[in-house]
Phi, psi and omega in degrees: 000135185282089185278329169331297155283006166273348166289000179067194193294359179283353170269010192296295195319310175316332191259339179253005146282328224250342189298296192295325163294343195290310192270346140305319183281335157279346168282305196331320204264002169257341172276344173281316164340282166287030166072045188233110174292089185193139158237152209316303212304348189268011196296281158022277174296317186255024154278301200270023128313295176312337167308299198229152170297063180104121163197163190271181176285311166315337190279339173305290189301313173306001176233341169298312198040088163230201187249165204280328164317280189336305211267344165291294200295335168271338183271345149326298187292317144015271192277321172300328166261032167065358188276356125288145151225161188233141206229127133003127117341114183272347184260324161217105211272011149287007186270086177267123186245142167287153168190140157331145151265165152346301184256032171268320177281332163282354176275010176275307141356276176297345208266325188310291181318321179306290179291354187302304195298300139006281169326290170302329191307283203313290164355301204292303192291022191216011191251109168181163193247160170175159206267358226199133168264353167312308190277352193275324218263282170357308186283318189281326174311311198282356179277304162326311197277298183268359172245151158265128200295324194278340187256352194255325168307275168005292178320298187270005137282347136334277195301311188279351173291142172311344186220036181237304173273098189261141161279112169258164202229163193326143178196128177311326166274003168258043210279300189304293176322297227272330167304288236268014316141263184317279161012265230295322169281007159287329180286317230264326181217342170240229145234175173270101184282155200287321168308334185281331209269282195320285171321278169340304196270010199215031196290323173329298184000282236282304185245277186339276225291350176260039184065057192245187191212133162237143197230141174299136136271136181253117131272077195083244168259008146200182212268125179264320197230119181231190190183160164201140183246090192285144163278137167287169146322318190269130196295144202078340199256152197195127174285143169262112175198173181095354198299099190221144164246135181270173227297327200264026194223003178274160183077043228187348188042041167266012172279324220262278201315305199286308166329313197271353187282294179302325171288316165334290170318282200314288229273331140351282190275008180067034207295183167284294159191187206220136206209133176220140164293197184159163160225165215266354178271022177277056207285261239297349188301286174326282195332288175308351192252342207264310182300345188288321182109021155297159172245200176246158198205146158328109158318120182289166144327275218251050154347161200250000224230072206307315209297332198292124202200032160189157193210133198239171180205151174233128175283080171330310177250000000 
């Protein structure tokens, strides 16, 4: 039993100190992962030093509002790790100005990309409603407990490097991911329809060989992600369908990727348009597809799809 969280708001303060070392002792552990000697609690200070061309220590508290001991003892450490210097005012030479070092700026250079992730993570695990900040604190704690806030950084600084996540396009050896891909996200929120079975197991059948296309997400040597865009009846038109990510690479936008490959594609090849099935308690999936500029368009009768209780179109021409 958490008793710090049976105390209600009278555990707040308690609770956003016992939050906040957590979530220090988990960035720490994403910057000794990329070899970066910083530590989380000096970020603050040496963002906003990184900021202005020179600033005092006072110009510091004043904009931080911390207390001036803190911020004497981080720009100390700092300036121990060589990553600051501190420079003579050439105009009042009672004037101590802060400044980047040499290697304060290339550790900024690595740390920038870090914190994009950073961001994002935290965003993913805090983008949520609640009546309350207690229940928000609550929510973010049990988001913790089950992703480690630091393998979710990792991942998607992985995932963002320029040459680690490639989109690929079909090869008969990836047949099995691209079945066991699907499965697993079909199990994980609906079931497996005989038509879901029949395709999956089949794509040449199914997609390739009748001039549809299906595409990869690569992380290094494997495939996380997949997507296929099948021909319809109507000429031009292509179902966006098949999308599955796998359970540990989600929340990462590499769905958001293998999408933008496919609008990309269709406009390329001049498609007409692009049309997908969906349900509607798939609330962020409908979000994402709507930010791309699908609408919604009328279901038919005999949908190919029982789960299916919407229908989207991205028009091309």
């Amino acid at each position: 039993m958490d008793a710090l969280k049976g105390f209600g708001e009278l555990g707040l303060g308690s609770r956003l100190k016992r939050l906040s070392e957590h979530m220090m002792k988990e960035t720490q552990l994403v910057y000794d992962h990329f070899n970066i000697d910083f530590d989380p609690y000096l970020f603050p200070i040496i963002k906003i030093i990184n900021h202005y061309d020179g600033i005092t220590n006072t110009e510091v508290r004043e904009k931080l509002r911390l207390t001036q001991p803190a911020i004497t003892q981080s720009v100390n450490k700092l300036i121990s790790k060589g990553l600051v210097v501190v420079i003579t005012d050439d105009s009042d030479k009672r004037k101590k100005n802060i400044k980047l070092s040499d290697k304060g700026k290339k550790t900024i250079l690595k740390m920038t990309p870090i914190w994009d992730s950073i961001d994002k993570v935290i965003k993913a695990y805090t983008t949520h409603t609640s009546s309350c900040l207690i229940e928000h604190i609550n929510q973010l704690e049990d988001k913790l407990k089950e992703q480690s806030m630091s393998n979710a950084i990792i991942k998607l600084s992985k995932i963002n490097a320029d040459d680690c996540l490639k989109i690929i396009s079909f090869k008969t050896q990836y047949s099995a991911d691209f079945y066991n891909l699907n499965i697993e996200w079909l199990k994980a929120f609906f079931v497996v329809e005989p038509y879901d079975e029949e395709v999956l197991s089949n794509p040449d059948k199914y997609i390739v060989n009748k001039g549809g296309h299906i595409f990869f997400a690569k992380l290094n040597e494997a495939i996380v992600g997949t997507v296929a865009l099948m021909p319809t009846k109507e000429a031009g038109v292509f179902e966006l369908t098949k999308m599955a990510v796998s359970p540990n690479h989600r929340g990462f936008k590499i769905g958001q990727k293998l999408m933008q490959q496919c609008i990309d594609f269709a406009k390329d090849y001049n498609f007409k348009s692009l049309i997908l099935y969906s349900n509607t308690k798939l609330e962020n999936a409908i979000y994402i597809y709507k930010k791309y500029g699908f609408i919604e368009i009328p279901v038919e009768l005999n949908s190919p799809y029982i789960r299916s209780d919407i229908k989207m179109e991205f028009k091309l021409n």
